[in-house]
N, C-alpha and C positions, 0 to 999 in steps of 0.2 A: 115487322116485315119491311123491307129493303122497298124504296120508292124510286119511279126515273126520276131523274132531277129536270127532264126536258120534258117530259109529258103529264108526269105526277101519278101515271099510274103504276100500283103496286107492281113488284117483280118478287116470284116466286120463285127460290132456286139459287143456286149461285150460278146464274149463264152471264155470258157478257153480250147480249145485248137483248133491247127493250121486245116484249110480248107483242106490245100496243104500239108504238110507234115503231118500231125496229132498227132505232140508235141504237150506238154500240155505248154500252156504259164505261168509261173512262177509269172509273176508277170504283171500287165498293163501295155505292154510295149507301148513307148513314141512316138506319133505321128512323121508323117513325118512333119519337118520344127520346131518340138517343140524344146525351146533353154534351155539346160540343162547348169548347172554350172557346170565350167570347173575345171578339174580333174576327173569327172566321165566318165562312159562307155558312147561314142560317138556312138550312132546308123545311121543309114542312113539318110541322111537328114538333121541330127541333128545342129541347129549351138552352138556358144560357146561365153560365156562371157569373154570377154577379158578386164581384170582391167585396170583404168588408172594408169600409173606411178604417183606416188607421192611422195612430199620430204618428210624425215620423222618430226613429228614435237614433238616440246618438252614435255617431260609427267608437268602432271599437279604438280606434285612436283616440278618440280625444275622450271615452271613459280611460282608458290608460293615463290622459294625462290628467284627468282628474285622481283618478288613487296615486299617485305619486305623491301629486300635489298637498293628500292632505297631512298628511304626519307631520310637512313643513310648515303649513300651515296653522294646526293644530299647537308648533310645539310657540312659536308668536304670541298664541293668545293665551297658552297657561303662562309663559315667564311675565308676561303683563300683568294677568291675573297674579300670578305668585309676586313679584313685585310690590302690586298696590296692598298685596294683604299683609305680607311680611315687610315690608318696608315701608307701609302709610305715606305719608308724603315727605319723606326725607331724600328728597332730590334738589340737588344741586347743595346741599349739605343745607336742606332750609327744613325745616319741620313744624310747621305750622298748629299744625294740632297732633298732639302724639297719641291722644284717645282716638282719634280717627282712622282708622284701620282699613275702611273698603269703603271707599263712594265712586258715581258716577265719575266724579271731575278726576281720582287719584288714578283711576283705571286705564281712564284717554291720555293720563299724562305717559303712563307706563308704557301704554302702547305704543305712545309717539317715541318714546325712546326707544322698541325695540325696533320699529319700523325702521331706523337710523339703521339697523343692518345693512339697508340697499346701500346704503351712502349717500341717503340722502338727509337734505336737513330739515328740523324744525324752524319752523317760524311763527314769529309772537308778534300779531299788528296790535300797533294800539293806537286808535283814533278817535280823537276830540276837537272840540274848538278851535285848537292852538294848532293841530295839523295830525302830521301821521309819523310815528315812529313804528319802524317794522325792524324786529331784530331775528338774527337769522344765529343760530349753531350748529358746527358740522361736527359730527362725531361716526366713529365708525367701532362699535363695540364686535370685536375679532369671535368671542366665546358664541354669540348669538350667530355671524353671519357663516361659520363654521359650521355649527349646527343644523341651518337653515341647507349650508350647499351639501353636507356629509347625506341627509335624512332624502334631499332630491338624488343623493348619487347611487345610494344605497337602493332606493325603490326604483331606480331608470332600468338598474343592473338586473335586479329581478324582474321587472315586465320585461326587458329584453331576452332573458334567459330563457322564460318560461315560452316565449317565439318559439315553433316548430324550424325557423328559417332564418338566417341573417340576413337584417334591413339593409336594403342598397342603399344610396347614397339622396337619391331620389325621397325616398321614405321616410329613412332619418331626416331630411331637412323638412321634410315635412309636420314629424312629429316633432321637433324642433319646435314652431311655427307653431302646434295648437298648445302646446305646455307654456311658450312662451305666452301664446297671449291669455291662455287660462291664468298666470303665474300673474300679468301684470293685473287683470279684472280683481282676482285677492286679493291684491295688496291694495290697489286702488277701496274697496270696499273698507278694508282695516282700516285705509287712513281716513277715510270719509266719518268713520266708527268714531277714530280718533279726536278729530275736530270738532273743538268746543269754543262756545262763544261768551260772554257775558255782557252784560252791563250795568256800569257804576256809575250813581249820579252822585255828586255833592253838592254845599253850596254855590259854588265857584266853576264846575268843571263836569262836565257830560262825556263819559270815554264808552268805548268799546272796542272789546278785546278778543280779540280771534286768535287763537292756537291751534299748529294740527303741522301735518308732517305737509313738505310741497311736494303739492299732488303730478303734474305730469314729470320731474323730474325722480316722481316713486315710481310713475308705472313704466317708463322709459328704462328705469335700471332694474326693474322686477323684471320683463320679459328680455332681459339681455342676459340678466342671470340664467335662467331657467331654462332660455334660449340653447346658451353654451353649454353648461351641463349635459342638456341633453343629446344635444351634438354630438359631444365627446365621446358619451355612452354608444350612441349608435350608429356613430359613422366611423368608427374605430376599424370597422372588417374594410370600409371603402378607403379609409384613409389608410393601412396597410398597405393595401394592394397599387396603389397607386404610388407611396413612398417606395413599391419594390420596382417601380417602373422607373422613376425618377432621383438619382443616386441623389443629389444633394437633399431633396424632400427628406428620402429614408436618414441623411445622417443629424438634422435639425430635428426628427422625432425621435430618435436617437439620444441626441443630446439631450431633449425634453424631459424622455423617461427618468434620465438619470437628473437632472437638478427638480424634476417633482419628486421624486424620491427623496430625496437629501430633506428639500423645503417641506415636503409630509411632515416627515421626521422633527421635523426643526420646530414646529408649527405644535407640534403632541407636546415637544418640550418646553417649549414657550405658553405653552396655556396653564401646564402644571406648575410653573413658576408664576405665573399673572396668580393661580388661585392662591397659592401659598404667599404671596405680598398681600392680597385681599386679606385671608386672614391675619397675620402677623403686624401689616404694616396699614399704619392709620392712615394713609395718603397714597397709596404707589404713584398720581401725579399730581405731585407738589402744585398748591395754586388752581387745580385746575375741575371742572363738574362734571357731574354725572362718574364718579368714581363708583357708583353699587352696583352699575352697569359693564359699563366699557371693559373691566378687564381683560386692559393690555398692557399688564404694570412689564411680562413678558416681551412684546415689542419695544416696550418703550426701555430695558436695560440691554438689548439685541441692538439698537439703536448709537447708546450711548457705550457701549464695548468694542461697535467696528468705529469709532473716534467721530462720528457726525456729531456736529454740534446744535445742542438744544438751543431754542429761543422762546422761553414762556415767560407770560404776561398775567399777574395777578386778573380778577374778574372785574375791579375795579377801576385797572388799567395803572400806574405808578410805571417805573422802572423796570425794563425787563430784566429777567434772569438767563443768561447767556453763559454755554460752556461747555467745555468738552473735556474729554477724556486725556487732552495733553494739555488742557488750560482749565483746572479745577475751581484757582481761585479761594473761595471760602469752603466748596465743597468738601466730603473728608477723603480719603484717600480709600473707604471702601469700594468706590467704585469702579477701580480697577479688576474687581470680582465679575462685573461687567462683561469681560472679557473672554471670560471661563465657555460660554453659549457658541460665541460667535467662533472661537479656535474649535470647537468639537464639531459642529457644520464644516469650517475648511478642509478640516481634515477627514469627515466624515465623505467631503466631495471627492478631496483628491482618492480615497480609497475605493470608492466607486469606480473613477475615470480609472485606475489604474486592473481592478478586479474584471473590469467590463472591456479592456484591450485596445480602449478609445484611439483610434489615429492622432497625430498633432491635430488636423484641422477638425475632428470632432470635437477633441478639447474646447478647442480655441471657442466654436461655438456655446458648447458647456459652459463657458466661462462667461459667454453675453449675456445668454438666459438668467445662470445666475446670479447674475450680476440687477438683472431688469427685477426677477422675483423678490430678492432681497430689500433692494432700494421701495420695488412698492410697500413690501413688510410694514417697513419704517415710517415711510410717509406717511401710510392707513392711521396710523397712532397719532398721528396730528389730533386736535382740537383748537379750533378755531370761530369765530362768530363776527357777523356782521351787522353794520348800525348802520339802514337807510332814514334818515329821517328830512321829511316835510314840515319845516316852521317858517312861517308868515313869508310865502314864496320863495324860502331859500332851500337849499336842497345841499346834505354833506352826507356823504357816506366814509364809511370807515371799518377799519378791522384788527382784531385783537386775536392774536396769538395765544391762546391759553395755555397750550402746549403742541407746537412747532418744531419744523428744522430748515437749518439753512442748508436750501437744496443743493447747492455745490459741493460742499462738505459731503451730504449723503451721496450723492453719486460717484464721487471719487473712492469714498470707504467702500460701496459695495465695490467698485470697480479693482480696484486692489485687494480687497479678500477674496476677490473672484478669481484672481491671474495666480494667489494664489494657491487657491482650493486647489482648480480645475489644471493648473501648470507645472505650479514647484510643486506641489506634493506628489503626482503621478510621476514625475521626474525623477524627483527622488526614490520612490518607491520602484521605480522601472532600472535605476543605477544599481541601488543596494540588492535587489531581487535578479538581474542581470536577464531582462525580460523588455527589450528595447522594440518599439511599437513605432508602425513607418510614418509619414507625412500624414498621406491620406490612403484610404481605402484601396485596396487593389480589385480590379475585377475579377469574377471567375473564369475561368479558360471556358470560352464559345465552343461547342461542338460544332465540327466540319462538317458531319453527315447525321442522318437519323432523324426520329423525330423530332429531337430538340432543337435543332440545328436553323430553325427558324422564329423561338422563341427570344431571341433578344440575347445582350449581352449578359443580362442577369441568371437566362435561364425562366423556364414556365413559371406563370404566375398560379400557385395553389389556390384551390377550391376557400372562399372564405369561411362555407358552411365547416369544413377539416377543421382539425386543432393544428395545422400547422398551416403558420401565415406568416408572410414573407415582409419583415420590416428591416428593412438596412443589410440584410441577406441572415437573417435572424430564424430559428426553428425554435418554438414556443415550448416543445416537450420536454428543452432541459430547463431546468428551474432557474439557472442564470443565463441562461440563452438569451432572454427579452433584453438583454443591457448587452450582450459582446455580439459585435461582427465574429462569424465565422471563420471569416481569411485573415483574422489575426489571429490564428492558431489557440 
């Protein structure tokens, strides 16, 4: 039964105002024993919802950015694991025990070599009596860090898809942000996994030995990795729409598309060349460690085909081996096969730039990019190491080349295969084909009146959630639409 809330006595009836006092009741006030939600006015009688405690649990961001995270993660520690068990400790061509097939110590070394994927390096302190020698190796194995970004790209794609709504730009940087730093905690963990210590006494000499990957420059380029990737995934509808606002933006992602394209490409073909050196060739780099790894016997002849010249240094250090493609020297004249990779990329560019209706000045950009993707290719294939060492207060550091290039060299070859993928070969191809493409981009004719008529020069910008989305004045629904401007017919 209904109570005043001013007098407390019962009210019979639904009337609006009190028997016993004869206020007028404000509102239907709440029976006696009715349970109202707590925080509200508690009348007589009244009981109260009392919530359960509960843990807090994670938003669904950053469980997305843990199922991403783990297939790359996962696939780390089986090439490690497969590694120590099929290859025991035949790293750096040393094999200490061949009966030994799976130990603690083979497994940490495995994994410090795959954690090398970030680009980051191992380091070997040794410290005794006599001081400190700390030696450092930079390798970057292409088959692992491939894998590692293919396996984040593939799983971004599908949690993005499976979204009822495309991520604003907001959101994406956001989910950026938690994969990134989920990405670098992983890796930081691996390599903690990874480090291992010993110590060796003899008559004469007390050392101890620390090995393990360097830790803030793994978790620094783990969360930048995983960072970008996921960016790219989901800020593709903001970065669209913004490229259709801003004409030069739209013609540099423009150009992107087209030299990741080509470099995808390039990248498939270079790894299946890197395996088949593996197999067939007892060395793909001459002089140089961790060859059961690294396979990038593919960069490093992509390398030596656009004419940059090598510079490697035995492990022992001696004499360097320096040369190129137009200074062979003692080299055999195979290597002009070399060559074969890098003309089927030029040409595979210029046929792009030309298929896609590229203006000169989107070219011209095409040709920076590919020119910057290429050079890093090449460089990535480096191996190199470094010798800090602490004896009786002196202090000399130094570095060995194991396998190197002389940067100028490289930057000039990319640069000149690039003018002429992305230049003479659409030139060519636009002569003989008589299909002549202007400077740069033209605008579309502005409407005078109507609706549109205050959407800009470009024209409305499409719904991101739509399958059509406006990149460089681009419609997604033909299959080669994402590569040609429209207004070049």
């Amino acid at each position: 039964m209904p109570i005043c809330q001013s007098c407390g006595a019962a009210v019979a009836g639904a009337v609006a105002t009190c028997a016993n006092c004869g206020k007028a009741l404000a509102a239907p006030p709440p029976a006696i024993g009715e349970v109202v939600a707590d925080g509200t006015a508690s009348p007589w009688g009244a009981g109260r919802i009392h919530q359960d405690r509960q843990w807090p649990t994670p938003s669904r961001g950053w469980l997305t950015a843990g199922r991403v995270l783990l297939a790359p993660t996962v696939l780390l520690v089986l090439l490690a694991a497969l590694g120590s068990t099929v290859g025991g400790r035949d790293v750096a061509g040393v094999d200490d025990d061949p009966g030994v097939r799976w130990t603690t110590q083979t497994f940490q070394m495995w994994l410090q070599l795959t954690l090398t994927a970030f680009g980051t390096p191992i380091r070997n302190s040794n410290t005794s009596s006599y001081g400190t020698i700390v030696v450092g190796i930079h390798v970057l194995p292409y088959l692992v860090a491939l894998g590692w970004l293919a396996l984040l790209w593939f799983g971004q794609r599908i949690a993005t898809r499976a979204r009822a709504d495309a991520p604003t730009a907001g959101a994406a940087g956001a989910q950026a942000l938690r994969t990134g730093a989920l990405s670098a905690t992983a890796a930081l963990v691996l390599g903690w996994i990874s480090t291992g210590s010993t110590h060796k006494e003899t008559l004469s000499l007390d050392m101890h030995i620390t090995a393990g990957p360097a830790m803030a420059p793994l978790g620094v380029s783990a969360f930048l990795a995983a960072a970008v990737v996921v960016l790219s995934v989901d800020g593709q509808g903001a970065l669209r729409v913004e490229a259709a606002r801003r004409r030069w933006l739209g013609g540099w992602l423009l150009a992107w598309q087209h030299a990741a394209r080509v470099v995808g490409g390039l990248l498939v073909l270079l790894t299946v060349v890197s395996v088949v050196m593996q197999v067939l060739v007892d060395r793909p780099f001459p002089q140089s460690a961790f060859r059961a790894l690294t396979v990038n016997g593919g960069g490093y002849l992509f390398g030596v085909g656009s004419g940059a010249r090598v510079v490697a240094r035995g492990v022992r250090g001696g004499a360097a081996d320096s040369f190129a493609l137009y200074d062979l020297g003692e080299h055999g004249g195979q290597w002009w096969l070399a060559v074969v990779p890098v003309l089927l990329a030029a040409l595979a560019l210029g046929w792009s730039a030309h298929r896609g209706r590229l203006p000169q000045l989107d070219r011209a950009r095409l040709a920076v990019l590919y020119a910057a993707l290429t050079s890093a290719l090449v460089l990535g294939t480096s191996i190199w190491g470094n010798d800090h060492t602490i004896m009786k207060g002196e202090v000399r550091d130094t570095r060995i080349d194991l396998l190197g290039w002389s940067l100028p060299t490289v930057l000039l070859a990319a640069a000149a295969w690039a003018v002429f993928g992305a230049l003479v070969v659409p030139a060519v191809l636009d002569a003989v084909r008589r299909t002549p493409v202007p400077v740069s981009a033209s605008l579309p004719a502005q409407p005078t009146d109507g609706p549109d008529a205050a959407a800009g020069p470009i024209g409305p910008v499409e719904p991101v959630e739509e399958e059509r989305s406006a990149v460089g004045h681009v419609d997604l629904l033909d299959s080669h639409a994402a590569y040609r401007r429209p207004d070049a017919g």
